[in-house]
DSSP file (Angstrom, degrees, kcal/mol; ACC not computed):
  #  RESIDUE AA STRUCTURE BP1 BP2  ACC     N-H-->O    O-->H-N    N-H-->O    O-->H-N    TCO  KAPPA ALPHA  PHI   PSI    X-CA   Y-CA   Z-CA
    1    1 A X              0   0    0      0, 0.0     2,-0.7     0, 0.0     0, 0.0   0.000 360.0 360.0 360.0 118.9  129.7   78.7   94.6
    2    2 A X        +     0   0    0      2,-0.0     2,-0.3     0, 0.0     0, 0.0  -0.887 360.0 160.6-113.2  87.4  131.3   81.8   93.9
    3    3 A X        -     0   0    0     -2,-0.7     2,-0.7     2,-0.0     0, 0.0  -0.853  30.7-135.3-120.7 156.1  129.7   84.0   91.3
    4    4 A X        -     0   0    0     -2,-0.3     2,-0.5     2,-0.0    -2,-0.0  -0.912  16.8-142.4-115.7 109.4  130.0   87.8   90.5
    5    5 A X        -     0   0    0     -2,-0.7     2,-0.6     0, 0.0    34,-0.0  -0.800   8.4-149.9 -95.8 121.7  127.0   89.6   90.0
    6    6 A X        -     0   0    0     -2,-0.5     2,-0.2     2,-0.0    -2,-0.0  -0.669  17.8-172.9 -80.5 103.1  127.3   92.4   87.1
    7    7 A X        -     0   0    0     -2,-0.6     2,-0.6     2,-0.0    35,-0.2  -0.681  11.4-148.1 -68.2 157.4  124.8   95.2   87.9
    8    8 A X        -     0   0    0     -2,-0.2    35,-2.7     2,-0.1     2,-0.9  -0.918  17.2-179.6 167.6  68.1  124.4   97.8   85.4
    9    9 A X  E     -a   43   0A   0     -2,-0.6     2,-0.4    33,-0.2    35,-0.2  -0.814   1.8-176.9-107.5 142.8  123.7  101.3   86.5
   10   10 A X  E     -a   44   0A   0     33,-2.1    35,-2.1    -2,-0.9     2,-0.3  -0.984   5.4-168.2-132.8 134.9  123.2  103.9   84.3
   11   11 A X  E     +a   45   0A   0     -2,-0.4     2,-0.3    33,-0.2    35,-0.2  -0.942   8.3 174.7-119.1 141.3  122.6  107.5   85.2
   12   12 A X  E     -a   46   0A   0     33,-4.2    35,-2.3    -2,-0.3     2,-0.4  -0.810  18.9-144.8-131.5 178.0  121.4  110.3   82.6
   13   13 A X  E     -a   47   0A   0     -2,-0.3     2,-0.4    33,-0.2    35,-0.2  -0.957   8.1-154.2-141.9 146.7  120.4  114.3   83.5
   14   14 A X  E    S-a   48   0A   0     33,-1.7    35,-1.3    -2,-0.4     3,-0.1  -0.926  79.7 -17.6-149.6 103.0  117.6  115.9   81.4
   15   15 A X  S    S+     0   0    0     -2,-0.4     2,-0.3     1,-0.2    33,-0.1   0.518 120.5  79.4  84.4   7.0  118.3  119.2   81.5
   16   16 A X  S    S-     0   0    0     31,-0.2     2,-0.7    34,-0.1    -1,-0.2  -0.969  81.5 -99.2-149.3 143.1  120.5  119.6   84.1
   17   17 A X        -     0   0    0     -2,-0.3     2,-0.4    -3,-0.1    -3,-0.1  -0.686  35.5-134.3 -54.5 100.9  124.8  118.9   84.2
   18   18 A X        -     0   0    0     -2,-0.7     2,-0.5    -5,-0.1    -5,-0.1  -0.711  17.7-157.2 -63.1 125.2  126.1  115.6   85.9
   19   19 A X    >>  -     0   0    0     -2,-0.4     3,-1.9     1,-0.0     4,-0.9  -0.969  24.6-120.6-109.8 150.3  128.4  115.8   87.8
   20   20 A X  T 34 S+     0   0    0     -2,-0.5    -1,-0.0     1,-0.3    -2,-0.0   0.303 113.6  41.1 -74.6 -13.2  131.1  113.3   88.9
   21   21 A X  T 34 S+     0   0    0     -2,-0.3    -1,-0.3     2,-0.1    -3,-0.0   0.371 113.3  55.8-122.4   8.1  130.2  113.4   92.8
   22   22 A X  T <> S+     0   0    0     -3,-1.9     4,-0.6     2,-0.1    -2,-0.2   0.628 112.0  40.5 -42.0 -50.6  126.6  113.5   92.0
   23   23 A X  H  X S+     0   0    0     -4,-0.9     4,-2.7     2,-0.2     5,-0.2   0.719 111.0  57.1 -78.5 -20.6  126.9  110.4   90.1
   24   24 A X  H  > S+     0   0    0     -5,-0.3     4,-0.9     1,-0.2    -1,-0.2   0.764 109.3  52.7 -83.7 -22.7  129.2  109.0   92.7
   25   25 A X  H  4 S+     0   0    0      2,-0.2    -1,-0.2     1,-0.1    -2,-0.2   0.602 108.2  42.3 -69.2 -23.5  126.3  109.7   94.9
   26   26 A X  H  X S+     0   0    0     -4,-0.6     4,-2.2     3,-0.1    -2,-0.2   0.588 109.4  60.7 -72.2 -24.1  123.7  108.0   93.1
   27   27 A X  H  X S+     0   0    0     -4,-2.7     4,-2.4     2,-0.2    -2,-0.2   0.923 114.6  36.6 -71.0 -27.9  126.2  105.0   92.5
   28   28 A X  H  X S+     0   0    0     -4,-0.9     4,-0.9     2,-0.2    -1,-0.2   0.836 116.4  49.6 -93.5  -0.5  126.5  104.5   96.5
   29   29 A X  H >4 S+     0   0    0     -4,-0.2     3,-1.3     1,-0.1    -1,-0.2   0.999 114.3  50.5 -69.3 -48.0  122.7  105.5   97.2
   30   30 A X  H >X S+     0   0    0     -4,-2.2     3,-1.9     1,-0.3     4,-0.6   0.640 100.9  66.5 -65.7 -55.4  122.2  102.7   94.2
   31   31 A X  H 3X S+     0   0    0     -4,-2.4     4,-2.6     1,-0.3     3,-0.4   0.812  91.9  59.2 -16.6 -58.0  124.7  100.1   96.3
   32   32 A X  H << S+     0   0    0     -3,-1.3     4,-0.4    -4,-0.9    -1,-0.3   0.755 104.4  48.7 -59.1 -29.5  122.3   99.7   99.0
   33   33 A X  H <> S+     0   0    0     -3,-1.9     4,-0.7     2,-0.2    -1,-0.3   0.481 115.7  45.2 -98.6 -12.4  119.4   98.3   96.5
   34   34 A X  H  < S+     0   0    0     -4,-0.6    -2,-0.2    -3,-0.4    -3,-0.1   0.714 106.4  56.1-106.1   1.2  121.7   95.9   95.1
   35   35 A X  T  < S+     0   0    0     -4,-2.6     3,-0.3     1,-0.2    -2,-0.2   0.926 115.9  44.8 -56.4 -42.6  123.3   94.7   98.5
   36   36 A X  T  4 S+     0   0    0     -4,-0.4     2,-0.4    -5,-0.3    -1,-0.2   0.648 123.9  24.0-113.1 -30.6  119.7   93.9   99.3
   37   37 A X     <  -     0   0    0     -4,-0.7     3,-0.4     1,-0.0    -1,-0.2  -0.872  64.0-167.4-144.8  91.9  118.1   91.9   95.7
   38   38 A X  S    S+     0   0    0     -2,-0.4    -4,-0.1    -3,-0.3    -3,-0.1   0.363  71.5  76.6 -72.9  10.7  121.1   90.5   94.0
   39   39 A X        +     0   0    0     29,-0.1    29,-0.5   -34,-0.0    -1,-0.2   0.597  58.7 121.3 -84.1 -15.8  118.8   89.9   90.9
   40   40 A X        -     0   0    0     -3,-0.4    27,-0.2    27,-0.2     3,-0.1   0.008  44.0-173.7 -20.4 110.8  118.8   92.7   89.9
   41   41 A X        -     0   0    0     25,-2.0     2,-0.2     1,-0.3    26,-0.2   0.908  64.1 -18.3 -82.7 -44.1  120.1   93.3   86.2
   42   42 A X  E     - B   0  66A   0     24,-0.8    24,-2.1   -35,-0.2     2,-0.4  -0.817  42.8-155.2-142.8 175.7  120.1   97.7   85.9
   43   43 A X  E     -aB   9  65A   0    -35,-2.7   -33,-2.1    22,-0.2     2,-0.5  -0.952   8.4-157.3-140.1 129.8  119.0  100.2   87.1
   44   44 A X  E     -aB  10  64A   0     20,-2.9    20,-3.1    -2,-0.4     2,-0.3  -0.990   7.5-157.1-123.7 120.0  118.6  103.3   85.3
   45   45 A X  E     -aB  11  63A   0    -35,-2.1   -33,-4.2    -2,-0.5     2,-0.4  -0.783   1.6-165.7 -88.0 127.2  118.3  107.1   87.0
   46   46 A X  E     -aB  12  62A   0     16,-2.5    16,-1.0    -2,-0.3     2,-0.5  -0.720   4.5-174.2 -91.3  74.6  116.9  109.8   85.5
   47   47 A X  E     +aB  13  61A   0    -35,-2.3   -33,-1.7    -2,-0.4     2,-0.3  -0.633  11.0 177.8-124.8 118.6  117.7  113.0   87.1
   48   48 A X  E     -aB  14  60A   0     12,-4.7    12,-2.2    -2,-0.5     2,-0.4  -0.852  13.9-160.3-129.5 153.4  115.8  116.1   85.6
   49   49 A X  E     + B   0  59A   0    -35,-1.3     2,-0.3    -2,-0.3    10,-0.2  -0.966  11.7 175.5-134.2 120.2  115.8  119.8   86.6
   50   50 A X    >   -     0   0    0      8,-1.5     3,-0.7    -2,-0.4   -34,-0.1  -0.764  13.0-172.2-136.6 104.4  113.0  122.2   85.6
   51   51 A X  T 3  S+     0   0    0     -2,-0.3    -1,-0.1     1,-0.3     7,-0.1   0.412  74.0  69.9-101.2  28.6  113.1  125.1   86.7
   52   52 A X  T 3  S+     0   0    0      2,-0.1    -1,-0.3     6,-0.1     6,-0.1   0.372  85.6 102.8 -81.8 -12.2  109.7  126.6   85.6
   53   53 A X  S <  S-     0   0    0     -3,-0.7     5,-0.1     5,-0.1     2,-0.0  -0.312  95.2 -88.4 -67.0 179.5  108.4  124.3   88.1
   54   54 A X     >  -     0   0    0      1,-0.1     4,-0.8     3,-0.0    -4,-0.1  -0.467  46.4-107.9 -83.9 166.4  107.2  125.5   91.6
   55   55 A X  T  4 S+     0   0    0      2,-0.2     3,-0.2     3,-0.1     4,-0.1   0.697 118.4  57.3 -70.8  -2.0  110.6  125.4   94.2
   56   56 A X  T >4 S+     0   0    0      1,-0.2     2,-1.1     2,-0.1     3,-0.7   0.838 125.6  25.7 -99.7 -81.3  109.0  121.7   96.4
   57   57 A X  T 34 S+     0   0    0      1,-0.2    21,-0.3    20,-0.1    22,-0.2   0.350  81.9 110.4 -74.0  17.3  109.0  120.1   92.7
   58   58 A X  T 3< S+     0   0    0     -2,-1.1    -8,-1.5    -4,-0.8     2,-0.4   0.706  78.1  62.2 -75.1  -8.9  111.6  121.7   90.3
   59   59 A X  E <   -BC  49  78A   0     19,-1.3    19,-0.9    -3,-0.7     2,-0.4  -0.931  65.2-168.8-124.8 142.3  113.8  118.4   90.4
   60   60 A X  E     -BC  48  77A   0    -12,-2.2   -12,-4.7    -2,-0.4     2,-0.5  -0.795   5.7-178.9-110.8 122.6  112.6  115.0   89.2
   61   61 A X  E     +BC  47  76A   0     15,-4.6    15,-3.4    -2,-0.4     2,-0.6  -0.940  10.9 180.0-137.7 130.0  114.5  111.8   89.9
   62   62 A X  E     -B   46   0A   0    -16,-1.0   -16,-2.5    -2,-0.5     2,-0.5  -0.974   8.5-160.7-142.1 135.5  112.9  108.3   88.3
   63   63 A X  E     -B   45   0A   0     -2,-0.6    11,-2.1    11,-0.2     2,-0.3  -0.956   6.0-168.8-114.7 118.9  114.2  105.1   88.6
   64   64 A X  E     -BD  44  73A   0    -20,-3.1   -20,-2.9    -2,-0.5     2,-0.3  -0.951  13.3-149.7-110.5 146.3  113.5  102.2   86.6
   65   65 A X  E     -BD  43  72A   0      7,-0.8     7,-4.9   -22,-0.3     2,-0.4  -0.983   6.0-149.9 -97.9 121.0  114.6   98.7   87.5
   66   66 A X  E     +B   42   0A   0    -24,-2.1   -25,-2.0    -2,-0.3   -24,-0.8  -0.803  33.0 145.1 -72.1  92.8  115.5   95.6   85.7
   67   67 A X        -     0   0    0     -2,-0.4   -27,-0.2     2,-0.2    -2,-0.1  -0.968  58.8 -83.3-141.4 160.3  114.9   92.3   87.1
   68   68 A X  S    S+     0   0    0    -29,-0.5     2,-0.2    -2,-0.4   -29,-0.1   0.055 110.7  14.4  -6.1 107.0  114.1   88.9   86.7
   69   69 A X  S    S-     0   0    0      2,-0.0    -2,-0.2    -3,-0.0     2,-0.2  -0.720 125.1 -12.2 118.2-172.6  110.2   89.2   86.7
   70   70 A X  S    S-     0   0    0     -2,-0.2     2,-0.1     1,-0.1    -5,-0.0  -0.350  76.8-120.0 -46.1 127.6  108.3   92.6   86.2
   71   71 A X        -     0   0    0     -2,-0.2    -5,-0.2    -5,-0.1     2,-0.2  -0.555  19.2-123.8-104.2 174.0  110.5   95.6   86.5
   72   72 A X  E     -D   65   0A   0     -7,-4.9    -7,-0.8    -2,-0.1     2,-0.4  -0.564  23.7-169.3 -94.8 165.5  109.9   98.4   89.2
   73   73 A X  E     +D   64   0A   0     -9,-0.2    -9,-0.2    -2,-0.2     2,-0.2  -0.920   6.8 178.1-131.5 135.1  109.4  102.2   88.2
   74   74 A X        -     0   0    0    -11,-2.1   -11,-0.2    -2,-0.4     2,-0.1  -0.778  14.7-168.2-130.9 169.9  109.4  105.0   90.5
   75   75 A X        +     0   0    0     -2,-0.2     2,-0.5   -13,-0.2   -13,-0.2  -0.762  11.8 171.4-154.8  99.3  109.1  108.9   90.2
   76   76 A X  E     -C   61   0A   0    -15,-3.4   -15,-4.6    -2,-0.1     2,-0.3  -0.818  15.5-154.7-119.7 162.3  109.9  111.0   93.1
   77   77 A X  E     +C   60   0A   0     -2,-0.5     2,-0.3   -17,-0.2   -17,-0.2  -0.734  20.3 176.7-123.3 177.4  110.2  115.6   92.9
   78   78 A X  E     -C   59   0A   0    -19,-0.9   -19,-1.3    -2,-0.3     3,-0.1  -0.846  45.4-122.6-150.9 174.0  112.2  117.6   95.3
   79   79 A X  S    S+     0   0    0     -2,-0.3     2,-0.2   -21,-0.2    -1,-0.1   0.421 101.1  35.5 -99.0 -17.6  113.3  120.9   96.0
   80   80 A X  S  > S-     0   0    0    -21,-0.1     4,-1.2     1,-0.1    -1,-0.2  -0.898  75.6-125.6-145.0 173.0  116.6  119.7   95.8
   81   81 A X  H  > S+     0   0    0     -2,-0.2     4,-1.1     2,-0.2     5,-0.3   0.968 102.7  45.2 -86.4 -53.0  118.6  117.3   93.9
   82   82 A X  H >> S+     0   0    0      1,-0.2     3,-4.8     2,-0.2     4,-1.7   0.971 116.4  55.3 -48.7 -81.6  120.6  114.8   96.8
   83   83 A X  H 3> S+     0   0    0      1,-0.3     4,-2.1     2,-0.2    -1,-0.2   0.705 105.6  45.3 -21.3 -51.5  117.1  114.6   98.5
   84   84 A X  H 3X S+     0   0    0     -4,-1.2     4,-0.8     2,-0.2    -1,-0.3   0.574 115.6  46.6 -86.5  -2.9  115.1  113.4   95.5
   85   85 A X  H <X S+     0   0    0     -3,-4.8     4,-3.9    -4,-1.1    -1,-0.2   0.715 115.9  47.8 -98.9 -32.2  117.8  110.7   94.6
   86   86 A X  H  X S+     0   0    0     -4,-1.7     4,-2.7    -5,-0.3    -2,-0.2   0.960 115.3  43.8 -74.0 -47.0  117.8  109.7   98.5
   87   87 A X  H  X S+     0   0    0     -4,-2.1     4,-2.5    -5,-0.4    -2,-0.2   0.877 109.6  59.1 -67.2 -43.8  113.9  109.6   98.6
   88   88 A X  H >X S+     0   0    0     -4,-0.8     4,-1.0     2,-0.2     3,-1.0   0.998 107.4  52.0 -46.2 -68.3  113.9  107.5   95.0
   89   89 A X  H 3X S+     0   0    0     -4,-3.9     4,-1.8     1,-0.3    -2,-0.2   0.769 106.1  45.8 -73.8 -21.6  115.8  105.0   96.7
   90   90 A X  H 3X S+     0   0    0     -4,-2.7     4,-4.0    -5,-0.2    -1,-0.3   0.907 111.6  54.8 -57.9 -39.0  114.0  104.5   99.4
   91   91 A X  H <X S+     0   0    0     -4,-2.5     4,-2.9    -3,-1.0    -2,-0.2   0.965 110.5  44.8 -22.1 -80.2  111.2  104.4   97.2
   92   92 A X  H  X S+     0   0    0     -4,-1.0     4,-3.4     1,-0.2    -1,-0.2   0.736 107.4  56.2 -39.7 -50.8  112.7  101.9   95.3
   93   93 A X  H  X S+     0   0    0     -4,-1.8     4,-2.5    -5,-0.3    -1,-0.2   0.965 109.1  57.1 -62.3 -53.5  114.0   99.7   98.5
   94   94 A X  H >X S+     0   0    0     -4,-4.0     4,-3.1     1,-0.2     3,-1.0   0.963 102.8  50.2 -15.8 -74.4  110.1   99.8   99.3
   95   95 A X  H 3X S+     0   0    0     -4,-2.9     4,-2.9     1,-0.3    -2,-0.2   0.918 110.2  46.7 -49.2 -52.3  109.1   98.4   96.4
   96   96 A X  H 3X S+     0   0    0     -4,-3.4     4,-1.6     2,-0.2    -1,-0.3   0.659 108.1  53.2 -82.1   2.5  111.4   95.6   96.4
   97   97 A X  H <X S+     0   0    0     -4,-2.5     4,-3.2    -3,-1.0    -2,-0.2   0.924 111.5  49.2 -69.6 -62.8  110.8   94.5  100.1
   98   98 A X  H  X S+     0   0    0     -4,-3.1     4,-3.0    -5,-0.2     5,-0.4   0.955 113.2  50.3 -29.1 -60.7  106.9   94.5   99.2
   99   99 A X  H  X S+     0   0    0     -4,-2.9     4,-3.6    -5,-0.4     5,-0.3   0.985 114.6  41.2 -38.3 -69.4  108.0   92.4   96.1
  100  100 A X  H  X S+     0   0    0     -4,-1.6     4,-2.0     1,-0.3    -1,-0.2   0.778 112.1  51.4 -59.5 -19.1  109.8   90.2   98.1
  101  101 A X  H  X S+     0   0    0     -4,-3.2     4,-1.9     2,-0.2    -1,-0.3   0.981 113.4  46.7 -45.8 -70.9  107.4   90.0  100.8
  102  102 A X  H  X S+     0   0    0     -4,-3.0     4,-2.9     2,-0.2    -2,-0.2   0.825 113.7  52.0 -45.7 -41.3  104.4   89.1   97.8
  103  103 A X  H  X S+     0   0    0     -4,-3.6     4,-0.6    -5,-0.4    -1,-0.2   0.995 111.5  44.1 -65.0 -70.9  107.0   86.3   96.1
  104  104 A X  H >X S+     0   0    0     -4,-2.0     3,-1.7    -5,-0.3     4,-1.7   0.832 113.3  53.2 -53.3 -45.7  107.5   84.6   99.6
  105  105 A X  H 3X S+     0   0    0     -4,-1.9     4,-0.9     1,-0.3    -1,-0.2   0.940 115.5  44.0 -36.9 -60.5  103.3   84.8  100.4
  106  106 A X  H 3< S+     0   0    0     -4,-2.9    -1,-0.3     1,-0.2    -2,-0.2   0.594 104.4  53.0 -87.1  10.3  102.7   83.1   97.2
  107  107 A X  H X< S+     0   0    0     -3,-1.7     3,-0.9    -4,-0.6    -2,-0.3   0.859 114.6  51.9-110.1 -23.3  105.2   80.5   97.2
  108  108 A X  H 3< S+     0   0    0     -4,-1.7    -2,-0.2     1,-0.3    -3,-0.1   0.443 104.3  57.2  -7.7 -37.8  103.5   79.6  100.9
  109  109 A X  T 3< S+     0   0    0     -4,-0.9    -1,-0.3    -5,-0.1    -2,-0.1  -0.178  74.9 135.4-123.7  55.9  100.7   79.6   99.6
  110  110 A X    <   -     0   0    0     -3,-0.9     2,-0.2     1,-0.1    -3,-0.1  -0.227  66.9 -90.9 -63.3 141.1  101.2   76.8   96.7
  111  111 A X        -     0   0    0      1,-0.1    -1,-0.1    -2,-0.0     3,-0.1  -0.628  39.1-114.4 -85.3 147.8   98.2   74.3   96.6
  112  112 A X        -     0   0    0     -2,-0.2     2,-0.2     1,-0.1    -1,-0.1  -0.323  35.2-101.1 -75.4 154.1   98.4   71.4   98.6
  113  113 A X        -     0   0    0      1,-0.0     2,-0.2     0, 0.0    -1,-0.1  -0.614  38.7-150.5 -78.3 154.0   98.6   68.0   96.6
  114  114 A X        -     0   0    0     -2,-0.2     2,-0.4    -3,-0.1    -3,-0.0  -0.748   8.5-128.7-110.8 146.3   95.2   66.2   96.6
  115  115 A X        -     0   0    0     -2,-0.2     2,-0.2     2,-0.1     0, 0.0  -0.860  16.0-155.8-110.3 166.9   94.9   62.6   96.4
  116  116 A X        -     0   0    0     -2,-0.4     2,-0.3     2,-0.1     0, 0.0  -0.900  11.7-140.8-123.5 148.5   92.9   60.9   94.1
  117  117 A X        +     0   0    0     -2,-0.2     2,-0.4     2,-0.0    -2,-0.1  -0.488  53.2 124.7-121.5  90.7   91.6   57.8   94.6
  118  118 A X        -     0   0    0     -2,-0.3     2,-0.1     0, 0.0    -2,-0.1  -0.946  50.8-122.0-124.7 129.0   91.9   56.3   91.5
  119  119 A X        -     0   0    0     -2,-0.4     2,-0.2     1,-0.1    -2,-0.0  -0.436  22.7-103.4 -89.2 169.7   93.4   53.2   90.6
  120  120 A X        -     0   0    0     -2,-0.1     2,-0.4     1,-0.1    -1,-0.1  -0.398  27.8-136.2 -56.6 118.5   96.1   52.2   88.3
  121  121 A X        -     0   0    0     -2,-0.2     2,-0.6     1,-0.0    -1,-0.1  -0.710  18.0-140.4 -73.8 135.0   95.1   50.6   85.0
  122  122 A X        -     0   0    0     -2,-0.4    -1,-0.0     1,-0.0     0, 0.0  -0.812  26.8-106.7 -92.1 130.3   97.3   47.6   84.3
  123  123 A X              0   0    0     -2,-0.6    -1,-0.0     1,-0.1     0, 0.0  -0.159 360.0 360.0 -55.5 166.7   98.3   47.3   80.6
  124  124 A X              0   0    0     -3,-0.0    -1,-0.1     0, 0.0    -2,-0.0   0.399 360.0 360.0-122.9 360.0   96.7   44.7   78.7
């Protein structure tokens, strides 16, 4: 079976300039999380710059993820911008190893069938 899965990242800046090897740097950090849960549907980065903030948080990078099931949200600050998109995705990778961890646990732990010992009525 040979199917092509269509991910759907989208990156936006709030407050701050994208730039084209920024985004080319979130698309390959972004690679790695969909190598790794091919249901994934998007992913959307947020990547925000404030600079009244103190310098360990003045940039903000938050990731939400789309999949099958409850989707993930993350929120990680930086001092700098590559860091806080490399620390989101590990974040992010977290989360969905935990997921996948919880999924497998609970399909393990499925209730066993019980018998009953009840007989068949025959129709009359």
């Amino acid at each position: 079976m040979n199917r092509t899965n269509h991910h759907e990242l989208i990156v936006s800046g709030i407050h701050f300039e994208l730039t084209p090897s920024l985004k080319t740097f979130v698309g390959e950090k972004a690679d790695r999380l969909f190598r790794h849960e091919e249901r994934i549907v998007r992913m959307r980065v947020e990547l925000e710059c404030d600079p009244k903030e103190t310098v360990a948080a003045r940039f903000k990078a938050k990731g939400h993820i789309v999949i099958h099931g409850p989707g993930l949200n993350a929120i990680v600050e930086s001092d700098e911008c590559h860091k806080a998109i490399s620390l989101l995705v590990d974040k992010l990778d977290r989360m969905l190893r935990r997921r996948a961890r919880w999924q497998k646990v609970r399909r393990r732990r499925s209730p066993a069938p019980v018998p009953l010992d009840i007989g068949l009525l025959e129709p009359v």
